[in-house]
C-alpha positions as CSV (number, residue, x, y, z in Angstrom):
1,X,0.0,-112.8,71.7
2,X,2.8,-112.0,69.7
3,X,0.9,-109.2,67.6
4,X,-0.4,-107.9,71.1
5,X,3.3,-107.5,72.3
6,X,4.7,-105.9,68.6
7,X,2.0,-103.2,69.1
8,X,2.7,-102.6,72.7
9,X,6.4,-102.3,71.8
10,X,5.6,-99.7,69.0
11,X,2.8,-97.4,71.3
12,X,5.7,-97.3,74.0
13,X,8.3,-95.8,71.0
14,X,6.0,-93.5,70.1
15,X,5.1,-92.2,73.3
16,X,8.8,-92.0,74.1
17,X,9.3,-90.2,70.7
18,X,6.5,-87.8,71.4
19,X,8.3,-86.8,74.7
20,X,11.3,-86.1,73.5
21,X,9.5,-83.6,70.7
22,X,7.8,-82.2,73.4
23,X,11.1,-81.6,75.5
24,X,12.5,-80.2,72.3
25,X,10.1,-77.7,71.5
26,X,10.3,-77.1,75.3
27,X,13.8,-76.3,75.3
28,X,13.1,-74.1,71.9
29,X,10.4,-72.4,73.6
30,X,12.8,-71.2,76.5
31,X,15.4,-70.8,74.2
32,X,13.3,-68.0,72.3
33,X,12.0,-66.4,75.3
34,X,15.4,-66.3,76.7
35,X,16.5,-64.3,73.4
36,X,13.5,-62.1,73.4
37,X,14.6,-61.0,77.1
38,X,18.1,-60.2,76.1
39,X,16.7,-58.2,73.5
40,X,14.3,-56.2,75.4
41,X,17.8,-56.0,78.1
42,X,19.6,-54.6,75.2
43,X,17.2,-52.3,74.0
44,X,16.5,-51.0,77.3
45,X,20.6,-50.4,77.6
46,X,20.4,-48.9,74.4
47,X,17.9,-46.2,75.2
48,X,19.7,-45.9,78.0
49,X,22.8,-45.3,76.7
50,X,21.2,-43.2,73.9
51,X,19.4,-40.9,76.7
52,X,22.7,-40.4,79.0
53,X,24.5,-39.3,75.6
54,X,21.4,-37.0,74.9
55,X,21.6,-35.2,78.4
56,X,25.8,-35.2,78.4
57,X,25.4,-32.8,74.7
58,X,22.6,-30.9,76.3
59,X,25.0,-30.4,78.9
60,X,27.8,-29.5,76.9
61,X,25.5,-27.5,74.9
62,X,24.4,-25.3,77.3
63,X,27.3,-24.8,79.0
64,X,28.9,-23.5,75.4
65,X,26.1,-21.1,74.9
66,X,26.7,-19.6,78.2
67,X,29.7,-19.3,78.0
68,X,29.3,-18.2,74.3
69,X,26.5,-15.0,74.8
70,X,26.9,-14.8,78.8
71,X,30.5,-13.9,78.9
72,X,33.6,-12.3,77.3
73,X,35.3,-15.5,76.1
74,X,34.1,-15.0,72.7
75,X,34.3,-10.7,72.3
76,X,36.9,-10.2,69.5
77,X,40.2,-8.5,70.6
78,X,41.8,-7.9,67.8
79,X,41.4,-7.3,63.7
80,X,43.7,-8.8,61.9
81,X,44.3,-6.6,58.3
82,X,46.7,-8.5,55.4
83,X,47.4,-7.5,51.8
84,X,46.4,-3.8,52.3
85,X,48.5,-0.8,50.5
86,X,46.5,2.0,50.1
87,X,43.9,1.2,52.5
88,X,45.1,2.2,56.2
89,X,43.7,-0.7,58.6
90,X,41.5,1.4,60.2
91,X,39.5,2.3,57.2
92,X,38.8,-1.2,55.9
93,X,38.0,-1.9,59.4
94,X,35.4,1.0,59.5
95,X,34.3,-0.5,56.3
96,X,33.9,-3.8,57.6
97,X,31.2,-3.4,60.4
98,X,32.7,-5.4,62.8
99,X,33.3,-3.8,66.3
100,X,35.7,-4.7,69.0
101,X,34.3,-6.2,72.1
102,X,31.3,-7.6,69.4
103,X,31.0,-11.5,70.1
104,X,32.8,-13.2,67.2
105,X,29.9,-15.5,66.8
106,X,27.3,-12.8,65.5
107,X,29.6,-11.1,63.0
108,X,27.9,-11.7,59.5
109,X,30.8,-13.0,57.4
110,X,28.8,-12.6,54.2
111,X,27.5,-9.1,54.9
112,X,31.0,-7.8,56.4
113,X,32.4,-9.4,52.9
114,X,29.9,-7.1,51.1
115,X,30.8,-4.2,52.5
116,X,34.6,-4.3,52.2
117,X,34.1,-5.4,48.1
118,X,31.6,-2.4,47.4
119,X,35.4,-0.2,48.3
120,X,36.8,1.0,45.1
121,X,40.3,-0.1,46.1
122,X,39.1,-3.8,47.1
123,X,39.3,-6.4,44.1
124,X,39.2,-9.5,46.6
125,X,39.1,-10.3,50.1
126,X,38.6,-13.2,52.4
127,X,37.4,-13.2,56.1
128,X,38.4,-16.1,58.8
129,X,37.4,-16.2,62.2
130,X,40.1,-17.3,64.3
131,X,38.5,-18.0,67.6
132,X,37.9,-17.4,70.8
133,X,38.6,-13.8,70.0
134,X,40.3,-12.7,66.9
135,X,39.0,-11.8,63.0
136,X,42.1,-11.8,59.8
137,X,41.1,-9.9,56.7
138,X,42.9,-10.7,53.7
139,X,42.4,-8.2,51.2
140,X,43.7,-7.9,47.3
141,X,43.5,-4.4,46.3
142,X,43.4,-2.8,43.2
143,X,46.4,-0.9,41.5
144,X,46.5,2.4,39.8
145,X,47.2,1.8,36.7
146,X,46.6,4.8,34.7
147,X,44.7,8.4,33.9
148,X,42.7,10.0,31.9
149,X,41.6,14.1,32.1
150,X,38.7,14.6,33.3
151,X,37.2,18.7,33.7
152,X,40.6,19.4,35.8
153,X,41.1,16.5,37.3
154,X,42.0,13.2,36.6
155,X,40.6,9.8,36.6
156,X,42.6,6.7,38.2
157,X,42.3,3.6,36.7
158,X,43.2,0.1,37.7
159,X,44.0,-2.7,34.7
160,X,40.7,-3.4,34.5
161,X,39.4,-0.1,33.7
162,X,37.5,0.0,36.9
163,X,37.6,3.8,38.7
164,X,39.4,4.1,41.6
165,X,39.2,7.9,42.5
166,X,38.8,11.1,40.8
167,X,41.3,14.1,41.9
168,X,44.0,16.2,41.0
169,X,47.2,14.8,39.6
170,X,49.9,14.1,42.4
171,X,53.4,15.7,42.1
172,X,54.9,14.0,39.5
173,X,52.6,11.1,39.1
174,X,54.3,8.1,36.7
175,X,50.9,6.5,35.8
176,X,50.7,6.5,31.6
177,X,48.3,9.1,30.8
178,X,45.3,8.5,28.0
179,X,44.8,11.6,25.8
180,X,42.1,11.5,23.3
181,X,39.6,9.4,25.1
182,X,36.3,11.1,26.0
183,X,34.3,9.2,28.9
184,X,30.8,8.9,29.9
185,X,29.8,10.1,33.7
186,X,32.6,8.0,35.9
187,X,31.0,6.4,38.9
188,X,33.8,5.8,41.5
189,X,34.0,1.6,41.9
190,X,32.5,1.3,38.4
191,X,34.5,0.6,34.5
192,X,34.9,3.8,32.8
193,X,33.0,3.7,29.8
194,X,33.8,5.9,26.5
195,X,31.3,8.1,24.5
196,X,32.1,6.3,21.0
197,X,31.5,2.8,21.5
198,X,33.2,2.2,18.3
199,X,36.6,2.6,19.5
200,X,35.5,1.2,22.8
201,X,36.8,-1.9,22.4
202,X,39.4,-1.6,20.4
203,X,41.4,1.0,22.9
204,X,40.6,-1.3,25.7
205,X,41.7,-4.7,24.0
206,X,45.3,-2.7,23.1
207,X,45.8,-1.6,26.5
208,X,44.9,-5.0,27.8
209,X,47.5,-6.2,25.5
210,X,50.4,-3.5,26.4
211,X,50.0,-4.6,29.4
212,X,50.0,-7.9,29.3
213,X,53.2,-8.3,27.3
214,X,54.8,-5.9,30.4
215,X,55.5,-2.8,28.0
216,X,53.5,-0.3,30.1
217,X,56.3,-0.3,32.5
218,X,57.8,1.7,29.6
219,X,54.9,4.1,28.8
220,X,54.1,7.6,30.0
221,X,51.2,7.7,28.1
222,X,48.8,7.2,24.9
223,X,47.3,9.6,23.1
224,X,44.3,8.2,21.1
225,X,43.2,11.2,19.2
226,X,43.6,10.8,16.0
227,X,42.4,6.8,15.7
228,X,44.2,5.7,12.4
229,X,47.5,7.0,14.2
230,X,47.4,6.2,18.0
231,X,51.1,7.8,19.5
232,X,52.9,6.0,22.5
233,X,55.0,8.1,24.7
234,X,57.8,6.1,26.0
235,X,59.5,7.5,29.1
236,X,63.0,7.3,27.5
237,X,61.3,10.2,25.2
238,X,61.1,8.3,22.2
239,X,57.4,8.6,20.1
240,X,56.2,5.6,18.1
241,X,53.4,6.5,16.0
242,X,51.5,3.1,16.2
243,X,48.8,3.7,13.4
244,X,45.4,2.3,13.5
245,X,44.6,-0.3,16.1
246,X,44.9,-3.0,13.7
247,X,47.6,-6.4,14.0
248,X,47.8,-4.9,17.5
249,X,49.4,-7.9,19.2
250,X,52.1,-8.3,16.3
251,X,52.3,-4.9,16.2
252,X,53.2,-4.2,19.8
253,X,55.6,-7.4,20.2
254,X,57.5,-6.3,17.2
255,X,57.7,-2.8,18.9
256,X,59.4,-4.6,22.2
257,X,61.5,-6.3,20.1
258,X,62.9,-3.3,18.8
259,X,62.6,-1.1,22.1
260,X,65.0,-4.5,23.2
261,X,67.5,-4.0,20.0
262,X,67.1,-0.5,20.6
263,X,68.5,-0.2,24.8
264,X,71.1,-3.2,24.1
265,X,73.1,-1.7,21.5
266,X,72.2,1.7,23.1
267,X,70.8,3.4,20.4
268,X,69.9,6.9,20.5
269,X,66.3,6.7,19.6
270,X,63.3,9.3,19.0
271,X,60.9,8.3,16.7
272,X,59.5,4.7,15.8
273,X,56.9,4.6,12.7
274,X,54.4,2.0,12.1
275,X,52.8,4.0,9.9
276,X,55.4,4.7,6.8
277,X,54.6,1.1,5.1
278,X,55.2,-2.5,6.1
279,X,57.9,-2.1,8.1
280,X,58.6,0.2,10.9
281,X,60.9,3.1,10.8
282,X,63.0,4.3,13.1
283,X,64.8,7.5,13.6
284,X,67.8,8.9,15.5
285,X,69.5,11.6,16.7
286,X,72.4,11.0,13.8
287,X,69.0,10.7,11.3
């Protein structure tokens, strides 16, 4: 009897215990499914969400290309020209391509770039668009420099050698002037190129030089005829026979040293010689 009761006790525990795992798993079940619908929820407010933000940029879209190639709002009103000496405005303008009244929008920065660097006098420029209605060109131009003869005319020349213009000499035009220098074709926009490539680059590296220490200012002009004895023309009329283009940068700050010596203690100066020996000569008026 007793072993009859001790089972009956233990099927009752287990059946009780098997409920209770059933209610769990129950409760789990409905726990899940209750997740699983809040997910699909928020996914479905998601792709909602994700839709009404789809339609409000379509919206905005389309009302910014109408209002970009269906009206004025965007038809340029004014150019803008900055750094500009010798160019008028209107001419880099013309240059440019860009109309008034165009729509800002379709103006090809790239291409309107091109067009104002292939000008002789342009050495850098920079486009903005400045909207709704308004284009600034920067521009660096190129400087006249100097000139060399050329069949009656002469060539203008900025730092870099390049060719500005070919024409006759203006009034009384202070650009040094390079004697002895005979030059291939000259193609406006292009660097001058001379005939004997020997010399080339040796005349190029000491103007590069003369004007990089700022002695230019100084100059009227070169004369590179004879190349073991290259003459400078100051504009204070003093001659320095510079010799050949050798020791040029020791040769030409020595020279400003004594072009320096020479205005401070007011010398009367007319002839500097680099090529009499080591050391230069100078002569004066009282010489």
């Amino acid at each position: 009897m007793g072993q009859i009761l001790l089972k009956y006790h233990r099927s009752r525990a287990a059946f009780a215990a098997s409920v209770k795992m059933d209610n769990l798993i129950l409760e789990a079940e409905n726990h899940m499914n209750k997740i699983g619908i809040n997910k699909k929820i928020e996914k479905k407010a998601k792709r909602k969400k994700v839709g009404i933000i789809f339609i409000i940029f379509i919206l905005f879209l389309s009302i910014f290309l109408m209002i970009t190639f269906k009206t004025n709002f965007f038809h340029i009103k004014d150019i803008d020209i900055n750094g500009n000496k010798n160019l008028s405005d209107l001419q880099i303008i013309n240059a440019s391509g860009i109309v008034l009244k165009e729509n800002i929008m379709k103006v090809n920065l790239s291409y309107t770039k091109k067009n104002l660097l292939s000008m002789p006098y342009i050495k850098e420029v920079k486009i903005k668009r400045k909207l709704p209605n308004r284009i600034i060109i920067d521009v660096v131009e190129r400087e006249e420099k100097f000139l060399i003869p050329y069949m009656g005319s002469y060539i203008y020349l900025d730092e870099d050698g390049y060719i500005l213009r070919i024409s006759p000499k203006e009034g009384e035009d202070k650009l040094p002037l390079l004697k002895g220098i005979s030059v291939e074709e000259p193609q406006i926009g292009e660097k001058y190129k001379i005939k004997d490539e020997k010399n080339s680059a040796e005349i190029n590296s000491f103007i590069h030089d003369c004007i990089k220490i700022n002695i230019i200012e100084s100059v009227a002009g070169f004369d590179f005829t004879d190349e073991n004895n290259v003459l400078i023309n100051l504009k204070k009329g003093i001659v320095v026979a510079f010799g050949p283009l050798d020791n040029i940068k020791y040769k030409l700050s020595y020279l400003l040293e004594i072009l320096n010596d020479v205005n401070k203690k007011e010398i009367k100066c007319k002839y500097i010689y680099f090529n009499k020996g080591e050391n230069p000569i100078i002569v004066t008026d009282n010489n």
